[in-house]
BAVORO-262688 format. One record per residue (C-alpha): residue number from 0; residue in one letter; x, y, z. Coordinates in nm, 4 decimals. Example, Ala and Ser with C-alpha at 12.3 -4.5 7.8 and 13.67 -1.06 7.14 Angstrom:
! residues 2
<atom n="0" res="a" px="1.2300" py="-0.4500" pz="0.7800"/>
<atom n="1" res="s" px="1.3670" py="-0.1060" pz="0.7140"/>
//
This chain:
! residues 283
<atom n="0" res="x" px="14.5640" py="-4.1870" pz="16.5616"/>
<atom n="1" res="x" px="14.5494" py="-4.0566" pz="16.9475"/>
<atom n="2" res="x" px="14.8316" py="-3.8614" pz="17.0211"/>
<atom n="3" res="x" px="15.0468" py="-4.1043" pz="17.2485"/>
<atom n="4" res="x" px="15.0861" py="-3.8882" pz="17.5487"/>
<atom n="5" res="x" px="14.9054" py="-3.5811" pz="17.7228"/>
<atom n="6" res="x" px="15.1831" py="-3.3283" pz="17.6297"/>
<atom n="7" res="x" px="15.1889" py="-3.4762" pz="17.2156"/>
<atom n="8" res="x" px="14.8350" py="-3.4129" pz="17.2292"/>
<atom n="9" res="x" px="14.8271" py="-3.0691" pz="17.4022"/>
<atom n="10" res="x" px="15.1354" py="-2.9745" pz="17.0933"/>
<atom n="11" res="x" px="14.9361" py="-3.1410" pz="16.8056"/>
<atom n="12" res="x" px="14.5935" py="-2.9202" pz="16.9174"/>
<atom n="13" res="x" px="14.8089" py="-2.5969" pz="16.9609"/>
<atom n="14" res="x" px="14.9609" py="-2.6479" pz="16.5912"/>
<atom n="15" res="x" px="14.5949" py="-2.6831" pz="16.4704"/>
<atom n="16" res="x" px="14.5183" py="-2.3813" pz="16.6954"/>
<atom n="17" res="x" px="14.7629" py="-2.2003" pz="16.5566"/>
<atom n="18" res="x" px="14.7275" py="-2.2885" pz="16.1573"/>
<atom n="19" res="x" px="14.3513" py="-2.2344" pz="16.2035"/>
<atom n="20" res="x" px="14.2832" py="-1.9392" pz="16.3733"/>
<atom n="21" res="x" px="14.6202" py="-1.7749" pz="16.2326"/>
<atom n="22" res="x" px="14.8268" py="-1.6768" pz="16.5778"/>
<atom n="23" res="x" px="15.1128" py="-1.7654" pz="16.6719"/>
<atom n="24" res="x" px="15.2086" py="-2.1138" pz="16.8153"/>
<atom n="25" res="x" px="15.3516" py="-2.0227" pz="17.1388"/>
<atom n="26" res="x" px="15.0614" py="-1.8072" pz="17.2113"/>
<atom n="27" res="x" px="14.8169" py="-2.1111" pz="17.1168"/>
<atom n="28" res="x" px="15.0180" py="-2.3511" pz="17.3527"/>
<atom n="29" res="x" px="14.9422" py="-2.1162" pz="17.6221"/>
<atom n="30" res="x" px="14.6124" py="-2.1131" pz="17.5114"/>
<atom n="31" res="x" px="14.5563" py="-2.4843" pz="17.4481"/>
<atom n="32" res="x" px="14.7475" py="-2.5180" pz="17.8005"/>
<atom n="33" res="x" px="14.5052" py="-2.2706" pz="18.0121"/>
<atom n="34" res="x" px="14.2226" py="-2.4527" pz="17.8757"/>
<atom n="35" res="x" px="14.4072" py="-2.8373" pz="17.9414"/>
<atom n="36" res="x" px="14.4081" py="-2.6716" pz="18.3176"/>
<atom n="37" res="x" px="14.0522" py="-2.5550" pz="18.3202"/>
<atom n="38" res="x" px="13.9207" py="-2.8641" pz="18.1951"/>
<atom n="39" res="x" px="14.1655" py="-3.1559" pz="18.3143"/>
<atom n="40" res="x" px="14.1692" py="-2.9825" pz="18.6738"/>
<atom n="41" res="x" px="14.5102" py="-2.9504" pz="18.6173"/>
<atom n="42" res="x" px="14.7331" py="-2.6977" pz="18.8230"/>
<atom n="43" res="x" px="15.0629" py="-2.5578" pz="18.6100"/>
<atom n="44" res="x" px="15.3069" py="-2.7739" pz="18.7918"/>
<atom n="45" res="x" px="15.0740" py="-3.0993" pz="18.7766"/>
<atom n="46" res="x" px="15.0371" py="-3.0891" pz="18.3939"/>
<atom n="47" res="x" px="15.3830" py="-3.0644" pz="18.3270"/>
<atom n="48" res="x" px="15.5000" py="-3.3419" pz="18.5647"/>
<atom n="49" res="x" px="15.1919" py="-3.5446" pz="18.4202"/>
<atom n="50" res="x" px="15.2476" py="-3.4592" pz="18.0409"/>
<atom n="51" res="x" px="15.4735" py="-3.7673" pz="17.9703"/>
<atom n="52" res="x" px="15.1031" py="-3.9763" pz="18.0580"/>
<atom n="53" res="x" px="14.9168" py="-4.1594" pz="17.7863"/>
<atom n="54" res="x" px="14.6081" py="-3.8986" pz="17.6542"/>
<atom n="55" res="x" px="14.3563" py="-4.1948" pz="17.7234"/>
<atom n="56" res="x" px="14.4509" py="-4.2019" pz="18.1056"/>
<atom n="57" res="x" px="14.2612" py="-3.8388" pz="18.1249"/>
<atom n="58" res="x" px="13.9125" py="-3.7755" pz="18.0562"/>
<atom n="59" res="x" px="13.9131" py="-3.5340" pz="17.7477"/>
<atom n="60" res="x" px="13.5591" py="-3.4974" pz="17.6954"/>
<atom n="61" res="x" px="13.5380" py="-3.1357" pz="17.7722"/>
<atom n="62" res="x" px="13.8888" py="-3.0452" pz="17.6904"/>
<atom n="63" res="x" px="13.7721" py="-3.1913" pz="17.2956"/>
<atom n="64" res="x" px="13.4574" py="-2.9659" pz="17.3554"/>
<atom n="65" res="x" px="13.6615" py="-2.6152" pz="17.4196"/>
<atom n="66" res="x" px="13.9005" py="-2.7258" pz="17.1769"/>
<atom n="67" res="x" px="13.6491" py="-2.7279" pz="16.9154"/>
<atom n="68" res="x" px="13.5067" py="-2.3840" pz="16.9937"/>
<atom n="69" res="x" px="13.8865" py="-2.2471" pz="17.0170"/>
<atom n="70" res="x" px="13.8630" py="-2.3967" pz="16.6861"/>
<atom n="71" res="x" px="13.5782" py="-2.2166" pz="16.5430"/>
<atom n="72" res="x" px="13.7242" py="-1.8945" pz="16.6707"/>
<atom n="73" res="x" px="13.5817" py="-1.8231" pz="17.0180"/>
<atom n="74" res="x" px="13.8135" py="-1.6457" pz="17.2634"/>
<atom n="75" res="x" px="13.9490" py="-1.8524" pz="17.5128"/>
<atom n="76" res="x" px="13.7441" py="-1.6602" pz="17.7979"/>
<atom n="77" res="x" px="13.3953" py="-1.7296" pz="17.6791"/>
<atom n="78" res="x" px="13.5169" py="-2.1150" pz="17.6502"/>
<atom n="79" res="x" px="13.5870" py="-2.1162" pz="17.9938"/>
<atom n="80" res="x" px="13.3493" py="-1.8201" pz="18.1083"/>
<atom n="81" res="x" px="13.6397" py="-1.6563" pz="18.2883"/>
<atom n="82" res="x" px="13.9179" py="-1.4298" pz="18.2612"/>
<atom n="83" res="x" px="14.1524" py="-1.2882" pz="18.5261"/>
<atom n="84" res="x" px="14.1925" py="-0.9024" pz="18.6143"/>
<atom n="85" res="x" px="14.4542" py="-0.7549" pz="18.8111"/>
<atom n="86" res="x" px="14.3896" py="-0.9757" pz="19.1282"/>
<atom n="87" res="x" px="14.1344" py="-1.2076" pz="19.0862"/>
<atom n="88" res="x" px="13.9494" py="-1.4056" pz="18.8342"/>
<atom n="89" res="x" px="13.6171" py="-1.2626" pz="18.7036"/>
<atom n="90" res="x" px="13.3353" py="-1.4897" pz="18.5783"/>
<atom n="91" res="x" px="13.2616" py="-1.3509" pz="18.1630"/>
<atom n="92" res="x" px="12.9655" py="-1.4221" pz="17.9164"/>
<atom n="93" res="x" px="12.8596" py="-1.3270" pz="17.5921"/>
<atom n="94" res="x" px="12.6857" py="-1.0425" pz="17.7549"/>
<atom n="95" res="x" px="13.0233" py="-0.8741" pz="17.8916"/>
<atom n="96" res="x" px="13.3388" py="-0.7496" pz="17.6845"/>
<atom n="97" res="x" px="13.6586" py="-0.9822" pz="17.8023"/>
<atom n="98" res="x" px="13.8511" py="-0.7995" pz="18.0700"/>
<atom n="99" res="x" px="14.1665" py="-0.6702" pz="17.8611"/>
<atom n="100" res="x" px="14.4894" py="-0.6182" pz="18.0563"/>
<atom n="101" res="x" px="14.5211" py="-0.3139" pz="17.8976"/>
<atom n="102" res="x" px="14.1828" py="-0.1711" pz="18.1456"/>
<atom n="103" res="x" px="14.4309" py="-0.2950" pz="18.4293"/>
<atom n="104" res="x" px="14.5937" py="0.0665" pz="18.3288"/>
<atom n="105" res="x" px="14.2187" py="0.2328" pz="18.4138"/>
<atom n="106" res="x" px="14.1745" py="0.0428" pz="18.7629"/>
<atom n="107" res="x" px="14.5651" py="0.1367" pz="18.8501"/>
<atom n="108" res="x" px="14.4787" py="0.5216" pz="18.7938"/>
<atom n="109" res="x" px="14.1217" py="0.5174" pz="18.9603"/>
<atom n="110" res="x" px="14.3101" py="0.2991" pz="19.2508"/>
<atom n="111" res="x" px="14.6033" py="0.5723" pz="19.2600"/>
<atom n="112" res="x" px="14.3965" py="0.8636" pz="19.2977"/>
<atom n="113" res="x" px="14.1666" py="0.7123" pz="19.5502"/>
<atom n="114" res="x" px="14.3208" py="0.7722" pz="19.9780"/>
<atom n="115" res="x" px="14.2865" py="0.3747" pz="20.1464"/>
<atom n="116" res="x" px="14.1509" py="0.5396" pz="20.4270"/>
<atom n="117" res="x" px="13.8506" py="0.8045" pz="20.3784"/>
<atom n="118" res="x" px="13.4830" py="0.7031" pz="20.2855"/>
<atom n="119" res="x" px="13.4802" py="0.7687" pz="19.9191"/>
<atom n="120" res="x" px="13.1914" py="0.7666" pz="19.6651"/>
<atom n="121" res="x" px="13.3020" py="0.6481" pz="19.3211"/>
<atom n="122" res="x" px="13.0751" py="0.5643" pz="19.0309"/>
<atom n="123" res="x" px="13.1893" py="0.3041" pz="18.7538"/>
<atom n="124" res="x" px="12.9946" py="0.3499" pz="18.4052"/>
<atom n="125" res="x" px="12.9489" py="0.0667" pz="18.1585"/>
<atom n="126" res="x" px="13.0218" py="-0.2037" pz="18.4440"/>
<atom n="127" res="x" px="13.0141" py="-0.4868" pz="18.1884"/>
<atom n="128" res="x" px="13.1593" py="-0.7854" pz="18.4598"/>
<atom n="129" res="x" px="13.2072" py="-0.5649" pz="18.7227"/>
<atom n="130" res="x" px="13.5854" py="-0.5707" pz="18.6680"/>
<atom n="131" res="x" px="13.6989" py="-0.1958" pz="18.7535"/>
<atom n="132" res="x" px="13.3951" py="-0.1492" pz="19.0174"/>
<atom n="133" res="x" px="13.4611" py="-0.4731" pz="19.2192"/>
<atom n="134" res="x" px="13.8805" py="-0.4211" pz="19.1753"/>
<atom n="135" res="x" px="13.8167" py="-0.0796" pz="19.3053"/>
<atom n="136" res="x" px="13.5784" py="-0.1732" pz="19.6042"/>
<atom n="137" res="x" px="13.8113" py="-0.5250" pz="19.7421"/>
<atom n="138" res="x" px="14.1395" py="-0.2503" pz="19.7153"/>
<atom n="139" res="x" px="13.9522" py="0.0180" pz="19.8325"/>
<atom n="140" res="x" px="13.6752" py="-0.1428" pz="20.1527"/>
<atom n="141" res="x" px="13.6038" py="0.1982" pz="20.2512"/>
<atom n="142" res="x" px="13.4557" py="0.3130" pz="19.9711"/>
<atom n="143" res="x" px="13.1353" py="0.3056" pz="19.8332"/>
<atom n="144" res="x" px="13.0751" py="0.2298" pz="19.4889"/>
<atom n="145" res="x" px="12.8363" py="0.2856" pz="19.2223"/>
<atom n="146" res="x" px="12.8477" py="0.0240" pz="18.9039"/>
<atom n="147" res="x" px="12.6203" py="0.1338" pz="18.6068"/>
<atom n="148" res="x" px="12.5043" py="-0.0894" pz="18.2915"/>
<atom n="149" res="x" px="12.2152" py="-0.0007" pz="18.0575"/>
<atom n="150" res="x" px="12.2394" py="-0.4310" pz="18.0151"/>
<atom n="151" res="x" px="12.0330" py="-0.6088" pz="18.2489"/>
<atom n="152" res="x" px="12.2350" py="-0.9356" pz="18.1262"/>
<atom n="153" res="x" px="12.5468" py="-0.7786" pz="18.1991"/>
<atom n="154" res="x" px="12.4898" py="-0.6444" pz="18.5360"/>
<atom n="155" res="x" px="12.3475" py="-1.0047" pz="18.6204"/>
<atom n="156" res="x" px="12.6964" py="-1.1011" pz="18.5658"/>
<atom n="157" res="x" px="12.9023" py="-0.8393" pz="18.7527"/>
<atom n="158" res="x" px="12.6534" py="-0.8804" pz="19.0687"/>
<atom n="159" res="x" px="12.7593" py="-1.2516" pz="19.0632"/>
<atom n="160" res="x" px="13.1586" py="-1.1562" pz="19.0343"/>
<atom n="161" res="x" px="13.0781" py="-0.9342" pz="19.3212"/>
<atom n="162" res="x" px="12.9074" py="-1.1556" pz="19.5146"/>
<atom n="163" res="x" px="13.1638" py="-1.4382" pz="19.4491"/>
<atom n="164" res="x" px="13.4733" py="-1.2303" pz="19.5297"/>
<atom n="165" res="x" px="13.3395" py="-1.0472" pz="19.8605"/>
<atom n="166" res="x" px="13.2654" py="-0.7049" pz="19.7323"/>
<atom n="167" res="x" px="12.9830" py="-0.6030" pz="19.9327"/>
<atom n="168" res="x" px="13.0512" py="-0.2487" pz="19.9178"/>
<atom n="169" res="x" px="12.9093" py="-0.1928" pz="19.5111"/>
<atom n="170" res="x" px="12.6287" py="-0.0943" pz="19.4175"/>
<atom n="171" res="x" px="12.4478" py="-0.1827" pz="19.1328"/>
<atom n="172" res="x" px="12.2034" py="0.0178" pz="18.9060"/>
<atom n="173" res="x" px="12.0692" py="-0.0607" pz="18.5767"/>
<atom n="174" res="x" px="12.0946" py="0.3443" pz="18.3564"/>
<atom n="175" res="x" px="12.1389" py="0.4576" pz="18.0211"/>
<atom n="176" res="x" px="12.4757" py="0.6113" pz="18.1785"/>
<atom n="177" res="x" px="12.3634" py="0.8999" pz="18.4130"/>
<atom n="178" res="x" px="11.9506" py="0.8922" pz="18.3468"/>
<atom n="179" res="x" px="11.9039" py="0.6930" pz="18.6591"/>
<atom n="180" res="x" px="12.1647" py="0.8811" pz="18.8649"/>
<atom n="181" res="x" px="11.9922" py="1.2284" pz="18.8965"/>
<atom n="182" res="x" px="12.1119" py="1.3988" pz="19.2102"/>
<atom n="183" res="x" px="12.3909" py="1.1740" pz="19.3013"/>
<atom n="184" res="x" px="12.7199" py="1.3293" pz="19.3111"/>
<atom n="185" res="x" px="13.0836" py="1.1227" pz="19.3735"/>
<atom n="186" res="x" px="13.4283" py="1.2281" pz="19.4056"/>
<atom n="187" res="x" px="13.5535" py="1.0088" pz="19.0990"/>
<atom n="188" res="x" px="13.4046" py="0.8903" pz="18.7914"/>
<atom n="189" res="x" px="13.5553" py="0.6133" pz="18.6116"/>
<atom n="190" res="x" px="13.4477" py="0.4587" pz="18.2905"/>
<atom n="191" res="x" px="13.5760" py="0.2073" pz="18.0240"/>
<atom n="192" res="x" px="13.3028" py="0.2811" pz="17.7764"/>
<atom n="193" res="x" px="13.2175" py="0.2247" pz="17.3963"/>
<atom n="194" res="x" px="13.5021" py="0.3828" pz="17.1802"/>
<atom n="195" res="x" px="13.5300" py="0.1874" pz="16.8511"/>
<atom n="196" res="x" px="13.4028" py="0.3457" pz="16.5475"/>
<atom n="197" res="x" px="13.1145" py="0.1740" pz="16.3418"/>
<atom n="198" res="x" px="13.2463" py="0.1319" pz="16.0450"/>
<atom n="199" res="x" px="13.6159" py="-0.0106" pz="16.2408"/>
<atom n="200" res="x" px="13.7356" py="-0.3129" pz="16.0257"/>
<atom n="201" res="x" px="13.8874" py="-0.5002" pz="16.3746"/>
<atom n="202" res="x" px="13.5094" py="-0.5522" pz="16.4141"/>
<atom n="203" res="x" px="13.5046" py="-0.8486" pz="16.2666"/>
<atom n="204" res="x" px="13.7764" py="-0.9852" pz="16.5089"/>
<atom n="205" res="x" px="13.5329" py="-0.8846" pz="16.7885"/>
<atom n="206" res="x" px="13.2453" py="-1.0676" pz="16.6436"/>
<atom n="207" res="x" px="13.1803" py="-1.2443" pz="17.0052"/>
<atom n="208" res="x" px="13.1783" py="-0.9979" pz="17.2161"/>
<atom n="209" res="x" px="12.8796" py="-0.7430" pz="17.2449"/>
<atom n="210" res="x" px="12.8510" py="-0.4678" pz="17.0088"/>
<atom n="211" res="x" px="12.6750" py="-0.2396" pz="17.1752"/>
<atom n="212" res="x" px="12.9598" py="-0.2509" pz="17.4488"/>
<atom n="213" res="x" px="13.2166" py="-0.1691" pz="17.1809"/>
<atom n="214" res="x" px="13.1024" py="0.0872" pz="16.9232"/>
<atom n="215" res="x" px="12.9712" py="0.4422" pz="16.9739"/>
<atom n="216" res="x" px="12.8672" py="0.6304" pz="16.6613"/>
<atom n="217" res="x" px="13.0381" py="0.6819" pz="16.3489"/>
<atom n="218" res="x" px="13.3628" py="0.8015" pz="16.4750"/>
<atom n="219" res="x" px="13.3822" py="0.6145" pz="16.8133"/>
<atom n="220" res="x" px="13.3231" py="0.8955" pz="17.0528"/>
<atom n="221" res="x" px="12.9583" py="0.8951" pz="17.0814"/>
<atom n="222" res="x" px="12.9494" py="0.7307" pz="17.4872"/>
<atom n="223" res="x" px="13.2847" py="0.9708" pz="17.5727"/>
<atom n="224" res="x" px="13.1281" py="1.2706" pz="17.4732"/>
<atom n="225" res="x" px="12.8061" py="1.2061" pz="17.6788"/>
<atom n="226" res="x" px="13.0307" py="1.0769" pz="17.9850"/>
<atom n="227" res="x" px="13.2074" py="1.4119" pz="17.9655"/>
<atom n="228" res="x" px="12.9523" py="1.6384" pz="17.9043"/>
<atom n="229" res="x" px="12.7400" py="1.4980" pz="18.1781"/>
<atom n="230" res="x" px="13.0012" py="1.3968" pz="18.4275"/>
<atom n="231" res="x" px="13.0022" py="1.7983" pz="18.5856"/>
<atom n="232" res="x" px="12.6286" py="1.7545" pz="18.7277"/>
<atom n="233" res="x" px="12.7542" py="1.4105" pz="18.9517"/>
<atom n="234" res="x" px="13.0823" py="1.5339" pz="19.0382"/>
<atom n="235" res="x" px="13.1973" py="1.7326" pz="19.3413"/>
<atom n="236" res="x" px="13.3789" py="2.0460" pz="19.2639"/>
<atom n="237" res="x" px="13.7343" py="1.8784" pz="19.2857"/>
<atom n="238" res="x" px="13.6300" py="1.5628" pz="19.1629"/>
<atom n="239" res="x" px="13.7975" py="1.3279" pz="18.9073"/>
<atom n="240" res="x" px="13.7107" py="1.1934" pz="18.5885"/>
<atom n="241" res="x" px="13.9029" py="0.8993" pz="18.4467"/>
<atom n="242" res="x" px="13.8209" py="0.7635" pz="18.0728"/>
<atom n="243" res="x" px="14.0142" py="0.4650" pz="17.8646"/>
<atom n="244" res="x" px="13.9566" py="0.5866" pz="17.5207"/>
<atom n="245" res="x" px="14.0798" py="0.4496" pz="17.1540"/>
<atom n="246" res="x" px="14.4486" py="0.4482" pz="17.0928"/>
<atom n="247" res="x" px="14.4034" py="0.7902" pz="16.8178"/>
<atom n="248" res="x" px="14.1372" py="0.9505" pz="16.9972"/>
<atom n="249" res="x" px="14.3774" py="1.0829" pz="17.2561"/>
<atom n="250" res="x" px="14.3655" py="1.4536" pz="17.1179"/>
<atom n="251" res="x" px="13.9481" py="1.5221" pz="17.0748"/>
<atom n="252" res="x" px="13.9419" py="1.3332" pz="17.4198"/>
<atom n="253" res="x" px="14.1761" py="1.6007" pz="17.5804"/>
<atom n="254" res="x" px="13.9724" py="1.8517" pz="17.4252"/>
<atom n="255" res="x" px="13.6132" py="1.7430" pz="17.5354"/>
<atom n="256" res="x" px="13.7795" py="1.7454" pz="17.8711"/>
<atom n="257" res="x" px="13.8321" py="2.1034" pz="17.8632"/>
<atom n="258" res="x" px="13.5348" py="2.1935" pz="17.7122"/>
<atom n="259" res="x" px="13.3520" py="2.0012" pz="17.9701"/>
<atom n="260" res="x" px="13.5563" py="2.2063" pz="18.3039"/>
<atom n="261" res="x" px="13.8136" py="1.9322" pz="18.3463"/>
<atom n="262" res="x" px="14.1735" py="2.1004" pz="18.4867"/>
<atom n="263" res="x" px="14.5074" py="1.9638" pz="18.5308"/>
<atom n="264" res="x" px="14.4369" py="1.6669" pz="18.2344"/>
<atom n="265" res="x" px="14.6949" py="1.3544" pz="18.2446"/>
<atom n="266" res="x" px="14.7662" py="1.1333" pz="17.9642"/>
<atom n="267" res="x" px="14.8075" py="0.7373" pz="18.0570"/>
<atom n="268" res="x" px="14.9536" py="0.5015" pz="17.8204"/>
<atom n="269" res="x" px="14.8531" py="0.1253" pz="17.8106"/>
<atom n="270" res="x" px="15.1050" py="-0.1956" pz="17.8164"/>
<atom n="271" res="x" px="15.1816" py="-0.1472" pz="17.4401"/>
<atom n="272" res="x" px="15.2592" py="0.2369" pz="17.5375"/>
<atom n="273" res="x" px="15.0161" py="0.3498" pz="17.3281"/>
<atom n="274" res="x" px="14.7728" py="0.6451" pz="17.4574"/>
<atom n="275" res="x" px="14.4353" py="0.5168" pz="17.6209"/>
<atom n="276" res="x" px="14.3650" py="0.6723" pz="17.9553"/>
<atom n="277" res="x" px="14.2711" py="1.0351" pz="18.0085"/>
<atom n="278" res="x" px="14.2087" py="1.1910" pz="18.3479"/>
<atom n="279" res="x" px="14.1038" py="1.5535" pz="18.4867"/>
<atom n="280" res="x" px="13.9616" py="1.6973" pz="18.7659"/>
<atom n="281" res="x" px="13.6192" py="1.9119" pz="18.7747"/>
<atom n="282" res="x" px="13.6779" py="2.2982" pz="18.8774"/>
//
């Protein structure tokens, strides 16, 4: 039987939500809700006025659709082929890792270190959606930026985010991190690359996303090590390099910083105050 209002059917789907994909209910009411706005065209403040409505008054066609693939397990972000980052609201595919709010840590640093007023160059490596490169360039107009991605499919994504939100002032190149860089130099280098081990059970809770944007070798450090050891030949003498790493790879992070001629090292923790950004500046 239909559930007899909007709201009794957005509670019964969250309870299935919730029993099936084994989170917690109030997190799959928020879930169930963000997609009821997405796909009823229904603002916050409308649904809940509206929620006492019979469910057959609203046309649930592609509410049932994303409910299903909730259902089968598919973050709520490919369903609705967004996800919102710091300021704005970035388009995602299956060719792009989800923005995380924890990376909101990464653009806050690179943002920090960066003056609002001179013409800086900063390059972003492993763009995925653009997130960090276009958050950078809208906060930062003056600067020009460099967003990197080895996927063609990915950086067709972040040029359309950019394009969307305004930020003319990126730069897009498709490189196997540095290769198609050679001679280019920038005052900061910021990267949220690969970091999770191969053999990393939490894997399997990844399955949607793109592998090759998640793991790096057998102990998860394969694309930090190259970033490092690379990042003194496009680098300014003075220049900064900021990394989001794995929350226990803190310590051989900190150390290929030093080996790679990286002074005055800071330690950043993310919104679960667990270590995950590392920064240092090129002698």
């Amino acid at each position: 039987m239909a559930a007899a209002s909007l709201g009794a059917l957005l509670r019964e789907d969250a309870v299935r939500l919730a029993a099936t994909t084994r989170i917690g209910f109030d997190t799959a009411l928020r879930v169930i809700h963000r997609v009821a706005h997405n796909r009823l065209s229904l603002p916050p403040a409308q649904r809940i006025v509206r929620e006492h409505e019979p469910s057959g008054a609203f046309a649930l066609e592609r509410y049932a659709e994303a409910v299903v693939r909730l259902m089968a397990g598919e973050p709520v972000a490919y369903v609705l082929g967004e996800e919102p980052f710091r300021n704005h609201v970035f388009r995602v595919t299956h060719d792009v890792l989800i923005p995380r709010p924890d990376t909101e840590v990464l653009a806050a640093c690179a943002l920090e270190s960066l003056p609002e007023g001179p013409a800086v160059r900063v390059l972003d490596l492993g763009t995925g959606s653009g997130c960090i490169a276009i958050s950078i360039a809208l906060e930062r107009p003056r600067a020009s930026v460099v967003a990197v991605d080895a996927s063609p499919a990915a950086l067709a994504v972040a040029r359309e985010n950019a394009r969307r939100l305004g930020a003319a002032n990126v730069r897009f190149v498709e490189s196997d991190w540095y290769h198609g860089l050679a001679g280019q130099r920038f005052d900061l280098i910021v990267s949220n690359p690969p970091y999770v081990a191969a053999g990393d059970p939490h894997l399997a809770d990844l399955a949607h996303e793109p592998r090759a944007a998640l793991v790096a070798g057998d102990d998860g450090l394969d694309a930090i090590r190259r970033i490092v050891t690379d990042a003194g030949k496009h680098l300014d003498a003075g220049g900064e390099l900021i990394v989001e790493h794995g929350y226990a790879q803190r310590a051989a992070v900190v150390e290929m910083f030093r080996a790679g001629g990286f002074e005055r090292l800071t330690g950043h923790l993310d919104l679960a105050g667990l270590a995950r950004v590392v920064a240092g500046y090129y002698a």
